[in-house]
C-alpha positions in Angstrom: 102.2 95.4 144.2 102.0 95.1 140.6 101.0 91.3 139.0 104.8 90.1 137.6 107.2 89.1 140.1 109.8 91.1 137.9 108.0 94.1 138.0 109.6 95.9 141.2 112.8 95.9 138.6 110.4 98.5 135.9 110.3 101.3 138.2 108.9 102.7 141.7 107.0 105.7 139.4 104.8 105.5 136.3 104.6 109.3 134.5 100.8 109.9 132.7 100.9 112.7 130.4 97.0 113.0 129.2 94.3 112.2 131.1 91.2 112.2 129.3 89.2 108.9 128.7 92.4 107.1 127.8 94.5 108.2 130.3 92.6 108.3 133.2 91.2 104.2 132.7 94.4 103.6 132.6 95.6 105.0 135.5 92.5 103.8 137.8 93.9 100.5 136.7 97.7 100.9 137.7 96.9 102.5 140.8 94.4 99.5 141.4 97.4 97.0 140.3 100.0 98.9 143.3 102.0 101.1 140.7 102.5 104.6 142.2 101.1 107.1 139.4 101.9 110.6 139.0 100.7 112.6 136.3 99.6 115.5 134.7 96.5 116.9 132.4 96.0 120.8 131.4 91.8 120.4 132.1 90.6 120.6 135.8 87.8 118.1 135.2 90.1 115.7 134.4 92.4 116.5 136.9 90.0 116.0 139.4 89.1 112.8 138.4 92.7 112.0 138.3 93.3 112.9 142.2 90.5 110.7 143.2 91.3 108.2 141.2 95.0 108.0 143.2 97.0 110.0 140.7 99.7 111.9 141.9 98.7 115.3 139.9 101.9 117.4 138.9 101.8 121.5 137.8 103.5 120.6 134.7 104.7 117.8 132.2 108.5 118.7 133.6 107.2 117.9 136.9 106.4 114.1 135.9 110.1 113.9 134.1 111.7 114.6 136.9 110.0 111.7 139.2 109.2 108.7 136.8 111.3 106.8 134.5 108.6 105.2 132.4 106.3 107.5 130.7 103.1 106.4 128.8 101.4 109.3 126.8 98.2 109.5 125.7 97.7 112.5 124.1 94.9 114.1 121.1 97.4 116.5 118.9 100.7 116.2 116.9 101.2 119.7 119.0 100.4 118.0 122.2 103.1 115.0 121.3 105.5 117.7 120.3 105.6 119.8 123.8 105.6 116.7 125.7 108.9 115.5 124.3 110.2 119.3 124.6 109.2 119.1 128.2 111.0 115.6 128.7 114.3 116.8 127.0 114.2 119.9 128.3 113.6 118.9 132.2 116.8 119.8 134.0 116.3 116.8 136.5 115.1 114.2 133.9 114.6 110.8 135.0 113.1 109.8 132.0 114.4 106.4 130.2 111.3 105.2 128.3 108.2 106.9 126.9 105.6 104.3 125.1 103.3 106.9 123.2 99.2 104.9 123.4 98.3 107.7 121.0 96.8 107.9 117.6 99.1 110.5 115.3 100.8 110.8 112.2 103.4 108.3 111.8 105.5 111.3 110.3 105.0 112.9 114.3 106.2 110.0 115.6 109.5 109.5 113.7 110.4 112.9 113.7 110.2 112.6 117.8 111.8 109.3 117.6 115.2 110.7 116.5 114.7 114.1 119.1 114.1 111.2 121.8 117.2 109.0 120.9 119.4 111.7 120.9 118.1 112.7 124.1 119.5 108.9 125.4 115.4 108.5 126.1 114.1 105.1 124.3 110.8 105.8 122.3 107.5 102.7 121.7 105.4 103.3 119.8 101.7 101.6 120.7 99.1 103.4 119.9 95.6 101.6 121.7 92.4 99.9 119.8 89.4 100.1 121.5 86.9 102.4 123.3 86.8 104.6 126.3 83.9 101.9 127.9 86.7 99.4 126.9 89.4 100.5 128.9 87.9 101.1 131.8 87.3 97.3 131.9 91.0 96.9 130.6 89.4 95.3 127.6 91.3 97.3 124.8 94.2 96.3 122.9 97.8 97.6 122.2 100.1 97.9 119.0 103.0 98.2 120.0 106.5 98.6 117.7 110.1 99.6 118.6 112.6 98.2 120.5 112.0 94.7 121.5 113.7 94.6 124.6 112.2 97.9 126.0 108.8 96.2 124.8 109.4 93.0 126.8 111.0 95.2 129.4 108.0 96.9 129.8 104.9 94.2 129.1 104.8 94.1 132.6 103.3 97.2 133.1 101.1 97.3 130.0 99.5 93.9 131.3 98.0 95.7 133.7 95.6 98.0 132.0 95.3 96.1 128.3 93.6 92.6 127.6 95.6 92.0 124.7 99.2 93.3 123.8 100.9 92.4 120.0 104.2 93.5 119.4 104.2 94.1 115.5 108.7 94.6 114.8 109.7 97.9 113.7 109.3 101.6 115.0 105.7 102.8 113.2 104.5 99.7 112.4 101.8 100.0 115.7 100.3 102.9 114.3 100.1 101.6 110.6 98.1 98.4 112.2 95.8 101.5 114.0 94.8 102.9 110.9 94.2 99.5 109.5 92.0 98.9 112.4 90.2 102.1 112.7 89.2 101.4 109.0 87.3 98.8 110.1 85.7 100.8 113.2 84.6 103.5 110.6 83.0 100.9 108.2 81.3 98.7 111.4 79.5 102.1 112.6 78.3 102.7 109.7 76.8 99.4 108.9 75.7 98.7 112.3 73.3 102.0 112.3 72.3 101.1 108.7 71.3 97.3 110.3 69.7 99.1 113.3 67.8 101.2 111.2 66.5 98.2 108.8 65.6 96.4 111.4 63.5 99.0 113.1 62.1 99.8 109.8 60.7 96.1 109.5 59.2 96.4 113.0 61.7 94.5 115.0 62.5 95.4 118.6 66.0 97.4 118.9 66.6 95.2 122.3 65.9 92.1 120.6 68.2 93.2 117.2 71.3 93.7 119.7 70.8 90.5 121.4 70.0 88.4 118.9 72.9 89.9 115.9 75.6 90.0 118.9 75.8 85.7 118.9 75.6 85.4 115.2 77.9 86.0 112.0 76.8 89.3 111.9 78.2 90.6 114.7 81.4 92.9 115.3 83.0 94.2 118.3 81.8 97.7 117.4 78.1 96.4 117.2 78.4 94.9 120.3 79.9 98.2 121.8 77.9 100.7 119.6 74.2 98.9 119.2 73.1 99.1 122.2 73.4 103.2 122.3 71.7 103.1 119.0 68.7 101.2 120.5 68.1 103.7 123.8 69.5 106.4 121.4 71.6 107.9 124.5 75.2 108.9 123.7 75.9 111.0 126.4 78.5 110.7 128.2 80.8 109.9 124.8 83.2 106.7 124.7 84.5 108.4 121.7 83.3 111.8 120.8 82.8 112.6 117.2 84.8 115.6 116.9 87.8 113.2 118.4 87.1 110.8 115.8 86.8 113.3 112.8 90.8 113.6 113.3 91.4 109.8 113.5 89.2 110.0 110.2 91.6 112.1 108.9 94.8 110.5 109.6 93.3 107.3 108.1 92.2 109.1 104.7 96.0 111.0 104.8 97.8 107.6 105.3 95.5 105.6 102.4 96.5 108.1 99.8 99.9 107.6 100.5 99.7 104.0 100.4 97.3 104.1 97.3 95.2 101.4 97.9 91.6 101.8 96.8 88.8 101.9 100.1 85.4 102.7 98.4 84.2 101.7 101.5 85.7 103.5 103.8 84.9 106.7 101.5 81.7 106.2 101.9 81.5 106.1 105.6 83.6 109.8 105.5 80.4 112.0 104.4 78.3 110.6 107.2 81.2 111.6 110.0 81.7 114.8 108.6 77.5 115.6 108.3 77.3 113.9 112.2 79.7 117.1 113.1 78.2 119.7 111.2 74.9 118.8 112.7 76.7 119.8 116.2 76.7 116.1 117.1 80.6 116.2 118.0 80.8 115.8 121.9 78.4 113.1 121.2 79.8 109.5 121.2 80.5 108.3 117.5 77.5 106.3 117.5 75.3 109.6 117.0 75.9 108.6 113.5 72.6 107.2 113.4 70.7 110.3 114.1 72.2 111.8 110.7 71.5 108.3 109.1 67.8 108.1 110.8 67.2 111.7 109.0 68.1 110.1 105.7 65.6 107.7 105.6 63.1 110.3 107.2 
C-alpha cells in the first residue's frame, strides 16, 4: 500500500502521461510504493520498459482519463502539454480531478491550460521537477510545486513517494519560475565543472582523484557530483539528460530572462558552448558531453 495512512483516500489509480526518463522512474517507484499505475507513452521502447516496470500501458491518453483521477504529466513539448489537456477534456468518460504537470514549459503554456482545465471542473499544479534522470530513479530529485494549496497537500502523499524533497512555492507558475532559476544554475555548474576538470587534468592530476577529493570541499555542486564523474571516464552514453533535451530548457531560460530583464553574463556565456555541443552531433549524448567541445578548445 502506499507510505501515508491517508493515502487510500487519493485514489485507487494514478494516470502517467510521458514516459521517458522522467516518467518511467517515477512510475517504478509508485508501483514499488503499492499505487496501481496506468499510463501511456507514443514510443514502444518506452512502453516496453513501462509494462515491465508494472505500468498498466493504455492505447491512448483518453484511455488513462477515463480510469485515474490523479494525473501527473511529464511531458517534452508545449504541443505535447496541449493534446494532453485536449484528450482529458475531451474524454467522454473522464475521471479526471487533478492533473500536477512535472514538466519544464513556458509558463505562458501553462496558464493558458490552466484556465481550459478549470473550466473543465479539472484542478491544475503546477511542479515542474529539478534534478536528473540518475536522480530520480533513486527518488533523489526535487519538486516545485505551485497552485492550489489544498490539492497540493491533498496530494503530497503521492509525490512523497517518488521525490526526496517537495516545496510548495504559493501561486499558479511560481514552480516553473523557481525551475528556470534553478536550471540557471545547472547550465553555469556544467560549464564550470568541465572547465575544473579540464584544468585539473591539464596540471597532471588524476580525474578520479579531482571528483573525490572537489566533491567534500567548497567547491563542490550537486551537478559536479552528478556530472564529474562522466567527465572523468568520458562515457555519456546512456544520457541522464540528453543535450538536444536541454537545448530547449536553454531556451525557455534565455526567453524568460529577457522578459524579466535581469542581466546573466554568466549564463550567456554557458549558451555558445550548448549550442556548439549540438552542432557537433553530441545531442543524444548526456549534457555532460560539453566537455568534449570544451577539451577541443584548449586542443
Amino acid at each position: 500500500m502506499p507510505n501515508s495512512t491517508s493515502a487510500s483516500k487519493l485514489t485507487d489509480t494514478v494516470g502517467i502521461l510521458g514516459l521517458g526518463i522522467m516518467g518511467l522512474a517515477i512510475a517504478e517507484h509508485l508501483t514499488t510504493h503499492g499505487w496501481k499505475v496506468v499510463g501511456f507513452d507514443p514510443n514502444p521502447l518506452q512502453q516496453t520498459k513501462a509494462s515491465a516496470a508494472g505500468v498498466g500501458l493504455k492505447d491512448q491518453a483518453t484511455d488513462v482519463a477515463s480510469e485515474a483521477n490523479i494525473i501527473l504529466s511529464s511531458l517534452p513539448t508545449q504541443q505535447a502539454l496541449d493534446q494532453t489537456i485536449d484528450a482529458i477534456i475531451n474524454c467522454p468518460k473522464n475521471r479526471v480531478s487533478i492533473l500536477a504537470d512535472l514538466s519544464t514549459l513556458k509558463l505562458e503554456c501553462k496558464l493558458k491550460n490552466l484556465e481550459r482545465l478549470n473550466n473543465a471542473g479539472v484542478t491544475f499544479l503546477d511542479c515542474p521537477i529539478s534534478g536528473t534522470g540518475a536522480q530520480a530513479q533513486t527518488a533523489d530529485i526535487s519538486i516545485y510545486a505551485s497552485g492550489c494549496s489544498d490539492t497540493y497537500h491533498f496530494c503530497k502523499p503521492l509525490l512523497q513517494d517518488f521525490a526526496h524533497h517537495l516545496h510548495y512555492l504559493g501561486k499558479f507558475g511560481n514552480g516553473t519560475k523557481m525551475k528556470f532559476v534553478a536550471n540557471l544554475l545547472v547550465a553555469i555548474h556544467n560549464v564550470a565543472t568541465a572547465e575544473a576538470m579540464l584544468l585539473g587534468k591539464g596540471c597532471g592530476l588524476d580525474p578520479q582523484e579531482i571528483c573525490e577529493t572537489i566533491s567534500t570541499g567548497a567547491g563542490s555542486s550537486k551537478i559536479f557530483e552528478l556530472r564529474a564523474p562522466l567527465m572523468a571516464e568520458q562515457e555519456f552514453d546512456p544520457p541522464t539528460m540528453r543535450l538536444d533535451l536541454w537545448q530547449k530548457d536553454m531556451e525557455l531560460i534565455s526567453d524568460f530572462i529577457s522578459e524579466s530583464g535581469v542581466s546573466t553574463p554568466l549564463f550567456n556565456a554557458t549558451s555558445s558552448i550548448y549550442e556548439a555541443a549540438n552542432q557537433q552531433g553530441l545531442g543524444q549524448q548526456d549534457t555532460a558531453a560539453i566537455y568534449t567541445v570544451m577539451d577541443k578548445l584548449t586542443d
